[in-house]
C-alpha positions in Angstrom: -0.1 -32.9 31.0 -1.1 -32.4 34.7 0.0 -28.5 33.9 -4.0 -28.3 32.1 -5.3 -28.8 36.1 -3.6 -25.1 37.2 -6.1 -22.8 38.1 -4.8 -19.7 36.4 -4.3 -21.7 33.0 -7.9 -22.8 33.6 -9.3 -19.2 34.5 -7.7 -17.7 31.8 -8.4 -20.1 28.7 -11.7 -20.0 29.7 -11.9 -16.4 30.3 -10.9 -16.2 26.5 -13.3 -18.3 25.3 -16.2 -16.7 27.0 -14.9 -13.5 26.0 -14.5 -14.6 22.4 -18.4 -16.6 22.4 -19.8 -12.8 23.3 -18.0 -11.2 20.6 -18.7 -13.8 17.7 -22.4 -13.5 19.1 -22.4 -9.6 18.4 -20.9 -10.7 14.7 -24.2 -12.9 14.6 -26.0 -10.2 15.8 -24.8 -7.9 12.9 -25.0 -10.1 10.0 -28.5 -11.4 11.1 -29.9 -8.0 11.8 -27.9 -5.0 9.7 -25.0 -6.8 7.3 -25.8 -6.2 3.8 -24.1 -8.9 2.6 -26.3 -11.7 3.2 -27.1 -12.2 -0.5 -23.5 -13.0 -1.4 -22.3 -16.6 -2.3 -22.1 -18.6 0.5 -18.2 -19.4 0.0 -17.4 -15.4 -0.1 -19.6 -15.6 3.5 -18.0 -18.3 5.3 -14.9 -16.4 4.7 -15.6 -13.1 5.8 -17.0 -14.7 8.7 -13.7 -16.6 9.5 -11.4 -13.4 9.0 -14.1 -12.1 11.4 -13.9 -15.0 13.9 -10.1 -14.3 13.9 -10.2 -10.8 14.4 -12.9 -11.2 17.5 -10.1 -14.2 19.1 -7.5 -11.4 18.7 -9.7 -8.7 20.8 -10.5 -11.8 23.2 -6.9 -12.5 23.5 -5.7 -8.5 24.2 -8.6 -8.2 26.4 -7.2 -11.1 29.1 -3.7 -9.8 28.4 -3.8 -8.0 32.0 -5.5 -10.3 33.6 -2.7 -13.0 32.4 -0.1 -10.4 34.3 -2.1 -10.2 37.3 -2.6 -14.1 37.4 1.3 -14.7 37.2 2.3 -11.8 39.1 5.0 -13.4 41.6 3.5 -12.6 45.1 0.5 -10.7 44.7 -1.7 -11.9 42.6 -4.8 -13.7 41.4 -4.2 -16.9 43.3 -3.0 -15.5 46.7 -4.7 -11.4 47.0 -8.4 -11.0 47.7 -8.0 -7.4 46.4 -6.0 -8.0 42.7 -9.2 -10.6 42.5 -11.6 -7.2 42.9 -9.5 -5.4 40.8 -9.8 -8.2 37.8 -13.7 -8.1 38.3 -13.4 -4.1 38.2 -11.4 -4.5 34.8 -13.4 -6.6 33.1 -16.5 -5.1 34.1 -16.1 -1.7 33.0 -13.9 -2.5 29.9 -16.5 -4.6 28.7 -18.9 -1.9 29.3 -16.8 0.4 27.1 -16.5 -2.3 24.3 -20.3 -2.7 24.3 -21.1 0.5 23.7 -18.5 0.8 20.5 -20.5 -2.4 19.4 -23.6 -0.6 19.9 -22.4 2.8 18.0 -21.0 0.4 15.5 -24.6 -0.6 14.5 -25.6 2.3 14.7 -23.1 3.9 12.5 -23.7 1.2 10.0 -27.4 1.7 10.0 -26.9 5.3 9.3 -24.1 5.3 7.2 -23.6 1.8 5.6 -19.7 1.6 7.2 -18.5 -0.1 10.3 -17.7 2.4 13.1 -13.9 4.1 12.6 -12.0 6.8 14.0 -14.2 9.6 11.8 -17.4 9.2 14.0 -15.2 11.2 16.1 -16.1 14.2 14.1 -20.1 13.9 15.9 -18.9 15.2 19.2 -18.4 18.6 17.8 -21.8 18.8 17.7 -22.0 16.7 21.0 -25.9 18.1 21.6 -26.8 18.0 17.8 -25.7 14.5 17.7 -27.7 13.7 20.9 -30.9 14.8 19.9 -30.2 12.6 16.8 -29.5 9.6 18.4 -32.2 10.1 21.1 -34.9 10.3 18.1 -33.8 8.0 15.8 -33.2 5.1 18.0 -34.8 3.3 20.8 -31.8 4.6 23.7 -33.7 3.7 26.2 -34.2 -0.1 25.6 -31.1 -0.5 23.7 -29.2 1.1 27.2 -31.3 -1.7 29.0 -29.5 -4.5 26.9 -26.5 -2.9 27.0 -26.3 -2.9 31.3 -28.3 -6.3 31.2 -25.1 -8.2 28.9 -22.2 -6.0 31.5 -24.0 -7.3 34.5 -24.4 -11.0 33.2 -20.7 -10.7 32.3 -20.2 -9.6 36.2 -21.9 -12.7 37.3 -20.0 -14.8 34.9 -16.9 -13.2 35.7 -17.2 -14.0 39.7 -18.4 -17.7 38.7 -15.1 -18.4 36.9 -13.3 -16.5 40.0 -15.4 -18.9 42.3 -15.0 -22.2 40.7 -11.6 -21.6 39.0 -9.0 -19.2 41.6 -10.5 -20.0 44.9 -10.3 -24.1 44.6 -7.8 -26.3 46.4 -4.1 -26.0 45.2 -3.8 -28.6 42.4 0.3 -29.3 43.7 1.9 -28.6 40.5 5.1 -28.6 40.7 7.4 -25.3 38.9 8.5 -27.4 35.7 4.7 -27.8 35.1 3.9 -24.3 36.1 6.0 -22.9 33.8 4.7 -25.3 30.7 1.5 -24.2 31.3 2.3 -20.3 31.2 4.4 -21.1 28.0 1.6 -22.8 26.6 -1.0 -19.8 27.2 2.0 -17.4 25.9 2.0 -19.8 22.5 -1.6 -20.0 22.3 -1.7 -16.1 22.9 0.4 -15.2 20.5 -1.0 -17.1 18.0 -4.1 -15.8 18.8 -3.2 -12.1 18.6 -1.0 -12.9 14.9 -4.1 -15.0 13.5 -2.7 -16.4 10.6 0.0 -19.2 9.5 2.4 -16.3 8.2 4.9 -14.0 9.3 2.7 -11.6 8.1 -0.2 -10.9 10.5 -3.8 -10.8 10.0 -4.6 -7.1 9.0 -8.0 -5.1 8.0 -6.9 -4.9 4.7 -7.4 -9.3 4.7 -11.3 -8.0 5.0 -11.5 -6.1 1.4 -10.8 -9.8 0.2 -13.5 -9.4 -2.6 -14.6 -6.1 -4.4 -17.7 -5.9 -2.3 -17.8 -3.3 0.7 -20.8 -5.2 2.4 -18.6 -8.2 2.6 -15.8 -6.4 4.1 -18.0 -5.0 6.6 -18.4 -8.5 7.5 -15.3 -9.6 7.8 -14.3 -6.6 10.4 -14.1 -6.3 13.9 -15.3 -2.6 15.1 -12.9 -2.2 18.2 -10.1 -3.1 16.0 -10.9 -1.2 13.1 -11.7 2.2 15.3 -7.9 1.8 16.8 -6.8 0.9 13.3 -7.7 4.2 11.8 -7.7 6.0 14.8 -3.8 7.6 12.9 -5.6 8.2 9.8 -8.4 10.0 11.4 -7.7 13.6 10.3 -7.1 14.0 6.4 -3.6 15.7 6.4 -4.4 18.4 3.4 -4.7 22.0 3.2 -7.5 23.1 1.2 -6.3 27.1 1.0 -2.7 25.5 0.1 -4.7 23.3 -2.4 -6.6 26.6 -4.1 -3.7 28.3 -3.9 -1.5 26.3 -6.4 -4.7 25.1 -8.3 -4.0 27.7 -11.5 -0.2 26.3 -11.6 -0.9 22.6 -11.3 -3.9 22.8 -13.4 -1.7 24.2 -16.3 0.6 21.2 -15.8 -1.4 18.7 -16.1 -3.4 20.5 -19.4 -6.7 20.6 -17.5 -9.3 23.5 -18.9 -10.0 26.5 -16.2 -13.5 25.0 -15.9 -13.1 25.7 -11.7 -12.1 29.2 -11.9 -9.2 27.6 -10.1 -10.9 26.5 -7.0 -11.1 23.7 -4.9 -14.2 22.3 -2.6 -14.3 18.8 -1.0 -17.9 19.3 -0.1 -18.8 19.6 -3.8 -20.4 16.0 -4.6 -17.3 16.6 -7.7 -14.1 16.3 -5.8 -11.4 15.1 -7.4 -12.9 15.9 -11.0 -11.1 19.4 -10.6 -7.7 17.7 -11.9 -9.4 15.1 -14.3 -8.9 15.2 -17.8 -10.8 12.6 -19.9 -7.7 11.2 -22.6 -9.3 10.0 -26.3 -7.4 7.7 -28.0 -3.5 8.9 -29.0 -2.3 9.4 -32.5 0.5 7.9 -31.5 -0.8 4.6 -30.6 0.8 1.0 -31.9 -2.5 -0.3 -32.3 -4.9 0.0 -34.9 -8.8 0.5 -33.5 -10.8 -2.5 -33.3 -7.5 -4.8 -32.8 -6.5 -6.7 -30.2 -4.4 -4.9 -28.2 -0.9 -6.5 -26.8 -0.7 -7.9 -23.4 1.1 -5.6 -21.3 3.6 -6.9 -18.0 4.8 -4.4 -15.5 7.7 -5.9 -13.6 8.9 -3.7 -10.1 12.5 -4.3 -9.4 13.0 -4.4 -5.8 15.6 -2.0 -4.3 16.8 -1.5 -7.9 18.6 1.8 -8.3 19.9 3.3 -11.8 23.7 3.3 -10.2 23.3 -0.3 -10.6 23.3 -1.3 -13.9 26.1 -1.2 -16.6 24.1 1.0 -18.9 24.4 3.5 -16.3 27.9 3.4 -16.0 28.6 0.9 -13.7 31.9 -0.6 -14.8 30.9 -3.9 -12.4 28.3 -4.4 -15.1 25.6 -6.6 -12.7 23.0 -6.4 -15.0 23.7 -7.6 -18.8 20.3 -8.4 -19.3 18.8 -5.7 -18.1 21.2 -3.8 -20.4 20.2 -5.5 -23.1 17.0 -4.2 -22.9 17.7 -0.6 -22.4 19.5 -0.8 -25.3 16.7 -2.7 -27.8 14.0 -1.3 -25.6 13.0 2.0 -24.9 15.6 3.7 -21.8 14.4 6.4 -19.7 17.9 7.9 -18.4 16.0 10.3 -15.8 13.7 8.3 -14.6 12.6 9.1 -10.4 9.6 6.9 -8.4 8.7 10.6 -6.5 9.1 8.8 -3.2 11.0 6.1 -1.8 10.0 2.9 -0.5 8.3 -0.3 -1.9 5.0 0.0 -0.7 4.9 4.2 -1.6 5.9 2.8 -5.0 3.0 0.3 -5.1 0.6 2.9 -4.6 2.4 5.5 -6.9 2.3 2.8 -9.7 -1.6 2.2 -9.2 -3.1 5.9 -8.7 -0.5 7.9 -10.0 -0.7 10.0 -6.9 2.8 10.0 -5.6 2.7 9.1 -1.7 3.2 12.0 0.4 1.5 10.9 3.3 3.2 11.8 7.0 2.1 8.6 8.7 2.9 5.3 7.9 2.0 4.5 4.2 -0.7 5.4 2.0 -1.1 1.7 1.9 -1.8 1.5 5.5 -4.8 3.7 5.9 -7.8 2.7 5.2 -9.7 5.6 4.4 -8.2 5.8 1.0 -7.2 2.0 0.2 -10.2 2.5 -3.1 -8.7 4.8 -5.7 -9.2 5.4 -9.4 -6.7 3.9 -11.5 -5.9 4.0 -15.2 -5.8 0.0 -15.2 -9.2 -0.1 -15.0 -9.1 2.2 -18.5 -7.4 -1.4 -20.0 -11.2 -2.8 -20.2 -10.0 -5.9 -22.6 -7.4 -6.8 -20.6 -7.6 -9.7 -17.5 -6.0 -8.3 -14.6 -3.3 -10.1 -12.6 -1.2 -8.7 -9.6 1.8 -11.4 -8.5 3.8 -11.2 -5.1 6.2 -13.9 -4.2 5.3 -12.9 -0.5 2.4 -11.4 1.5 0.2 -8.8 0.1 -1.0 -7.9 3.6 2.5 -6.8 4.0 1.8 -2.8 4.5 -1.8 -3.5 3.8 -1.2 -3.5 -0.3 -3.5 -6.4 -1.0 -6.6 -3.9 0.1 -5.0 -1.3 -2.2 -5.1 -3.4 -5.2 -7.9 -5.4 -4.4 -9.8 -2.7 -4.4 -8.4 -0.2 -7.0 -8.3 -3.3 -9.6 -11.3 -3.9 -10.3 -11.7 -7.9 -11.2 -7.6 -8.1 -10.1 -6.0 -12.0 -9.9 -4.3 -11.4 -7.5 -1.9 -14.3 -6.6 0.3 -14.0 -3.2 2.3 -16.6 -0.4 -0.1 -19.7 -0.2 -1.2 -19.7 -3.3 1.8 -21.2 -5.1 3.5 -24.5 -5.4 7.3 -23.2 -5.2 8.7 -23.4 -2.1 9.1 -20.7 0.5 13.1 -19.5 0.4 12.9 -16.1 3.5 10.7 -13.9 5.0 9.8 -13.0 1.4 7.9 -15.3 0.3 8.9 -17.4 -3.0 11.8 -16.5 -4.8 11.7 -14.3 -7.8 12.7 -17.3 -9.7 9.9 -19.1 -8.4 7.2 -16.4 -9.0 8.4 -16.2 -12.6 7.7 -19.5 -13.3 4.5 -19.1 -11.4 3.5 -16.2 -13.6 4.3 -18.1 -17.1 2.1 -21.4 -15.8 -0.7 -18.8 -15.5 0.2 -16.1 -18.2 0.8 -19.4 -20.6 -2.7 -21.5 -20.4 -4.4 -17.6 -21.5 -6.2 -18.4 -24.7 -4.4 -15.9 -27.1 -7.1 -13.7 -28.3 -7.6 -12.6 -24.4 -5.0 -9.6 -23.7 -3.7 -9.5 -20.1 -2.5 -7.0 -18.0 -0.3 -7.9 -15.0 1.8 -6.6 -12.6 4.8 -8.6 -10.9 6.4 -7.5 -7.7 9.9 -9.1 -7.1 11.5 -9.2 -3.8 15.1 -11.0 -3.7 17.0 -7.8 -4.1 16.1 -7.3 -0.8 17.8 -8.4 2.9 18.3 -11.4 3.7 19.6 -11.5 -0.7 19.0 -15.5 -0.4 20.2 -16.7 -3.3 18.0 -20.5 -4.0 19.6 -23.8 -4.0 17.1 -23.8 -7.2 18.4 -20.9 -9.6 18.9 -22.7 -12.9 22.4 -22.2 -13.0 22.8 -19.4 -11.6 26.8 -18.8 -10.8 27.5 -16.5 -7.7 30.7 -14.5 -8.4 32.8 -13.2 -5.6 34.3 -10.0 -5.2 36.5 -8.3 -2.2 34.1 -6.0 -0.5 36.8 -2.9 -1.0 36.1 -3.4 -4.6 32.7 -3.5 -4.6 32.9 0.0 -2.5 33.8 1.4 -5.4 31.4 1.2 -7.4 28.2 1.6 -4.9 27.6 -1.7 -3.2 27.6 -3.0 0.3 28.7 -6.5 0.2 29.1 -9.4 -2.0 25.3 -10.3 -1.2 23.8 -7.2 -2.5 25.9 -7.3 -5.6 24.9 -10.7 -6.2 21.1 -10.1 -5.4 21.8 -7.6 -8.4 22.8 -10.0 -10.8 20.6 -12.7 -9.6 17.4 -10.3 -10.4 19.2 -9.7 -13.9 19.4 -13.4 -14.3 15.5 -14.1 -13.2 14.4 -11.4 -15.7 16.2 -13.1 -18.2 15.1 -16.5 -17.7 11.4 -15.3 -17.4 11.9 -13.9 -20.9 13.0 -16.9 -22.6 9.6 -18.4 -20.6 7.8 -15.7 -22.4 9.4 -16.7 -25.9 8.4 -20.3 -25.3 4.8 -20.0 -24.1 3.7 -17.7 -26.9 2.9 -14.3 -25.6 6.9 -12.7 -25.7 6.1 -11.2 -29.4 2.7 -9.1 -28.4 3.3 -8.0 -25.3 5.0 -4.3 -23.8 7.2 -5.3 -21.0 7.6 -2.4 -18.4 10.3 -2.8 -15.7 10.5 0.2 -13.1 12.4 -0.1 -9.8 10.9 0.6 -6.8 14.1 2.9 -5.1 17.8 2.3 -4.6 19.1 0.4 -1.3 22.1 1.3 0.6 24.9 2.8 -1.1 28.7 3.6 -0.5 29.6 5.8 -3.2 28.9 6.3 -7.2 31.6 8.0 -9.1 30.3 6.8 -12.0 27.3 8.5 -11.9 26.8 12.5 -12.6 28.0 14.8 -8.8 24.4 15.5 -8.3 23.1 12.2 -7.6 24.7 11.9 -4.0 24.6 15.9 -3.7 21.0 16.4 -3.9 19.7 13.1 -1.9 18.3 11.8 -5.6 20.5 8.4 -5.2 17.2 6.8 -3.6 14.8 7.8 -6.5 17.3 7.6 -9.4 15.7 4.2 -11.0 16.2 2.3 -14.4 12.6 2.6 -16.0 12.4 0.5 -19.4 9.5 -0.2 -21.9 10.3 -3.2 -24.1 8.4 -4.8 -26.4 11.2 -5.5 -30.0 8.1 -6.9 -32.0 6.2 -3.4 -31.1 8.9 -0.7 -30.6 11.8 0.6 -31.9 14.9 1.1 -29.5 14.8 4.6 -28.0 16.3 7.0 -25.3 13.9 9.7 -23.5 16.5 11.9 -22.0 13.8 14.4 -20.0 12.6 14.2 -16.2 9.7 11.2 -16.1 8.2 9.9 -12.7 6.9 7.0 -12.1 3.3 8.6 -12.5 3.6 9.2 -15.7 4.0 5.2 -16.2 0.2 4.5 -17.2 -0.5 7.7 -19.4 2.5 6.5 -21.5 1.1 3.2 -21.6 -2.3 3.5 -22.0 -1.5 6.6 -24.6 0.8 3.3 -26.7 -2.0 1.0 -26.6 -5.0 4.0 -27.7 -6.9 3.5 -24.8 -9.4 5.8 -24.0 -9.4 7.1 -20.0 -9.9 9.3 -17.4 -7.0 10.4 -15.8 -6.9 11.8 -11.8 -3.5 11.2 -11.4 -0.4 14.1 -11.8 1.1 11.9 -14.3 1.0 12.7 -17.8 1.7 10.5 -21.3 5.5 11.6 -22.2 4.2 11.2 -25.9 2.1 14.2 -25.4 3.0 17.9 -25.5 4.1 19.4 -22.0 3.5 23.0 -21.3 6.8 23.5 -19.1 10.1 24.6 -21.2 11.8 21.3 -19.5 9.5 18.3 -18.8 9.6 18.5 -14.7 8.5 15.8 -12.2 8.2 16.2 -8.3 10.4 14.2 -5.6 10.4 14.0 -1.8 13.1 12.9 0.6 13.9 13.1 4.3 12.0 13.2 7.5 8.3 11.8 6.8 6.9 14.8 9.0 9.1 17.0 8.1 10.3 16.6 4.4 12.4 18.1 1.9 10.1 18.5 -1.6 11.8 18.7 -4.8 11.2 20.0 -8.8 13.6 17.8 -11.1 13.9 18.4 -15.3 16.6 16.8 -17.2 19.6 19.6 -16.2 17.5 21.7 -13.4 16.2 21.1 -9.5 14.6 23.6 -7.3 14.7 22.1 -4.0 13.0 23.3 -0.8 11.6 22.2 2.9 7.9 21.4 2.6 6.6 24.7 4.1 8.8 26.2 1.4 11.9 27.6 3.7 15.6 27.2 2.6 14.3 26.9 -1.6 17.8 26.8 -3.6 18.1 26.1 -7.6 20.4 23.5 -8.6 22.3 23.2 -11.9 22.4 19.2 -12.5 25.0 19.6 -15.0 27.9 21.2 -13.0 30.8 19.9 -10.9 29.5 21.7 -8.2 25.6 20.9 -7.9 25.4 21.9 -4.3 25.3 25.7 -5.3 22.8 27.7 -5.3 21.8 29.3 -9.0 18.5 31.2 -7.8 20.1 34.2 -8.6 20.8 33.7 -12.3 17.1 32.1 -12.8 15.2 33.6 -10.6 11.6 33.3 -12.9 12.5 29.4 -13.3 13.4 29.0 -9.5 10.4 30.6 -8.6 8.1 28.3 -11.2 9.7 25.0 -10.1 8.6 26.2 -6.6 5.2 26.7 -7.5 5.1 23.2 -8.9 6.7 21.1 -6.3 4.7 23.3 -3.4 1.7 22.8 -5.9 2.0 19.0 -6.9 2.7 18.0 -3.0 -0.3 19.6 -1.9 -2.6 18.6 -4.7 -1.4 15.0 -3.9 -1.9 15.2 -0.6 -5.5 16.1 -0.9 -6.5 13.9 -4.3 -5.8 10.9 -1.5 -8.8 11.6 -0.4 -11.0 12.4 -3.2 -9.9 10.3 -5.9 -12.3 7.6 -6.0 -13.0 5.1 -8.7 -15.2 6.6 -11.6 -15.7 5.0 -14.9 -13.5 5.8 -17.4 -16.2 7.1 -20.2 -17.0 10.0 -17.5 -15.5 13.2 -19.3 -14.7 16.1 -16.5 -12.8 17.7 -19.2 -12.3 16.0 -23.1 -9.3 16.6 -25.1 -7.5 14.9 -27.6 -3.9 13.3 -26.3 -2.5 15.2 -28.9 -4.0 18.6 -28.4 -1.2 20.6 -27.5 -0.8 22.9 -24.5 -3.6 23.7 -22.1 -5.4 26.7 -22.3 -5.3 27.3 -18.3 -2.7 29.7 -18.0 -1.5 31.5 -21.6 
């Protein structure tokens, strides 16, 4: 252990820790003096306080990160160079400065505005002078520029004291075997520091929005970090003229009364009630009024695409269960999730905003991670979101954290089954962590839960614990064929078939199988080779990724059914909540397929390609008007012919020129309703209309 006696391990450990003591003093400073949180329980607290702690090592740890490289330079460095010495002192000096004064505006910004500092405050130096004469009579400047040049010249002295008494003693000897251990050891203890948490996945911001209060996330985040964290998100990427523009057309889709004289303003104090329509309870519903209502079970199938399952066509036939329940349950044969990707799906399936964004994730930014959902409309219902893995994974535990309001939500660490991949548990394993929870429910509480699976999914690890389950082997030129990769993927298909199965005989035995509507969606398609079993159009038009089975099953509550016309994910929860006579409001741009539509063919929206660049689509059962985003290259497709690919504008052109209106319309509607679609109670009423009051009255 003689490594702990070199000087630059020495220097920077304790450079760290000195770094880290300031910033978890500044965290004292805030909760003492401007958090509002300090009336919260004591265990909610400690642990906003130790996501805090974490976050401050992380900025301690990136903050030495050059002065590591200059330490361990291999000539000129720390040790040997009077002048990289300076240029360390300069560094740390002056950064510090700067990181002060964000801590400074970040108490500021809280005191003004009741939020931690982000990448919006921005917006002030438009009105650089404005904002000056703010600041300059509002707060004490002058004293609080004191402190701040007082705590950066005490950090100067400090910093030469560890330079003193740490780099400029006698040469310990060590020899380069105990060189190296110790630079390994800082590297360990760096990186750990940086990932701060016993997971692959790291600690993010969304790990703050723990609880449903905002005052306790505040806590729990560090203002540096949060400012560079949203520093992507900072400039809401919507077009209000675009918005106005298509207002008339989407507002007629989605039935909602010309109470806006089809106009648009986010300053108005009611954005986002221009699209809501407050839903009574459906004639159509299963359930009388006044009883208790049946539990209801989403299931999202990982990397599930319609080309995979027999009742699709696929003469492999993967997926008997799942068959089975197309055929008793309810099938929806053109079924699309309007982007693809697992954690756009997330979000689709809890707004019903389809996720448009062009950077990252909707997920990911943290300006619109609180959104209304229809869930909350499910008021007798306990809430319970289950991942096998990480919900920090693309920041969705914030999401639904904070949509969901009084959400269980159960992730990696909080389960007995073993870890099997990067994953988490395996879907086995979450099943039967789901029943043991579903199961000890007394039965006069409904629940509503939503399981996410993940084994259809690289690395396909298939359990040593699978209850039987019997992998089959196939030539990979066989498999070709029919759409699959490899052996693996085909038998991650069957193996999510088998799972659903086995947590349905779960259901049977713990009681709650009869009175509960099973929803299974998947989430997109993975790779494919080729599909001849499925209609030309599905490779031809790019919809292979959002072609997904979408089944509602519930034999004690439903007779068997197949919906043959264009649904989207989106229009998920309508249907639902629309079965189960819930009253609600709805923001979203999905609609109850029960209910009239006011289109000849029901249509839904997709999006494919580029992120930045993307191609938008308009889908009904035999139709799609596809188009680039800023509406070049628009072409008509007829889903029914051999040759899809061509172009039909010219024989429709009134219906090619009303799916364009709808796709332009519903991608930028959605793209602005991110931002102003914030949780409202469900007995508001923007605009009140029966569920089964037919056709808007916003365009004749």
């Amino acid at each position: 252990m003689h490594f702990f006696h070199s000087r630059r391990l020495r220097y920077l450990c304790v450079s760290v820790f000195a770094v880290w003591l300031l910033f978890l003093s500044l965290r004292a400073v805030f909760y003492s003096g401007f958090s509002d949180a300090r009336g919260a329980d004591s265990s909610i607290l400690l642990q906003a306080l130790w996501i805090g702690a974490r976050f401050d090592l992380r900025l301690a740890v990136l903050f030495n990160v050059p002065l590591f490289l200059l330490a361990y330079l291999p000539r000129w460095n720390l040790i040997t160079s009077f002048l990289a010495r300076k240029i360390a002192i300069v560094y740390v000096v002056l950064l510090m400065a700067v990181l002060l004064l964000i801590y400074i505006i970040d108490f500021g910004h809280y005191v003004y505005l009741g939020i931690r500092v982000d990448s919006t405050a921005l917006r002030f130096f438009q009105d650089a002078g404005i904002s000056a004469k703010m600041l300059w009579e509002s707060y004490p400047v002058g004293w609080i520029t004191l402190v701040w040049l007082l705590v950066v010249g005490l950090f100067l002295l400090a910093q030469k004291f560890l330079i003193r008494e740490m780099l400029e003693r006698p040469d310990p000897g060590l020899s380069r075997v105990q060189t190296s251990a110790g630079i390994l050891l800082i590297i360990f203890l760096g990186i750990w520091g940086i990932i701060g948490r016993y997971s692959l996945v790291p600690l993010r911001w969304n790990h703050a929005f723990f609880s449903d209060s905002p005052q306790v996330a505040a806590l729990g985040l560090n203002p540096v970090l949060y400012f560079i964290d949203t520093f992507e998100f900072r400039e809401p990427l919507y077009e209000i003229d675009q918005v106005n523009k298509y207002y008339d057309d989407i507002a007629w889709y989605l039935g909602v009364p010309a109470t806006h004289e089809g106009k648009v303003n986010p300053d108005d104090d009611s954005s986002g009630f221009e699209f809501a329509r407050s839903i009574s309870r459906a004639d159509h519903a299963i359930v009388a009024k006044g009883q208790r209502p049946p539990n209801v079970i989403f299931i999202m199938l990982e990397s599930l695409g319609a080309s995979r399952l027999g009742i699709y066509g696929n003469p492999l036939k993967p997926s008997p269960v799942l068959d089975g329940i197309a055929e008793e349950g309810w099938l929806f044969k053109n079924f699309y999730v309007p982007v693809s990707g697992t954690a756009r799906t997330v979000f689709a399936s809890v707004t019903g905003l389809p996720d448009v964004t062009s950077v990252e994730t909707a997920t990911r930014n943290p300006f619109i991670s609180e959104q209304h959902t229809i869930i909350n409309a499910f008021s007798a219902h306990e809430k319970y979101y289950f991942i096998g893995g990480s919900a920090g994974w693309a920041n969705m535990g914030a999401l639904i954290r904070r949509s969901i309001k009084g959400v269980n939500l159960y992730q990696e660490g909080d389960y007995s089954e073993p870890v099997v991949d990067v994953w988490g548990i395996s879907d086995l394993g979450l099943f039967r962590e789901v029943d043991k929870r579903l199961k000890m429910i007394d039965p006069s509480q409904p629940f509503f839960a939503i399981i996410q699976t993940a084994g259809n999914h690289r690395p396909f690890t298939i359990p040593e614990d699978n209850e039987g389950f019997q992998r089959q082997e196939m030539d990979n030129e066989s498999l070709g064929k029919w759409g699959f990769r490899s052996v693996e993927q085909f038998n991650a298909v069957r193996l999510l078939d088998y799972n659903i199965g086995l947590f349905l005989n779960m259901a049977r035995e713990s009681g709650y199988f009869d009175n509960t509507i099973f929803v299974f969606y998947g989430d997109h398609n993975n790779r494919i080779t080729k599909t001849p079993h499925m209609a030309p159009f599905y490779e031809a038009l790019d919809l292979d990724g959002l072609h997904v089975p979408h089944m509602i099953y519930a034999p004690m509550l439903l007779e068997p059914r197949v919906i043959d016309d264009a649904v989207s994910l989106v229009d998920v929860l309508p249907t639902v909540a629309g079965l189960l006579g819930v009253d609600y409001v709805n923001t979203s741009l999905g609609r109850d397929i029960n209910s009239p539509w006011p289109e000849e063919e029901r249509v839904v929206f997709t999006r494919t390609a580029l992120k930045r660049y993307p191609v938008i689509g308009a889908v009904t059962r035999n139709l799609m008007l596809r188009m680039n985003y800023d509406e070049t290259e628009a072409r008509l497709h007829d889903l029914t012919s051999d040759n899809p690919d061509r172009d039909i504008t010219s024989q429709y052109p009134l219906k090619a020129e009303k799916l364009k209106r709808l796709a332009k319309g519903i991608y930028e509607t959605a793209k602005y309703m991110h931002h102003y679609n914030k949780p409202r109670l469900h007995n508001q009423e923007p605009a009140s209309f029966s569920a089964e009051e037919s056709k808007a009255s916003a365009i004749d």
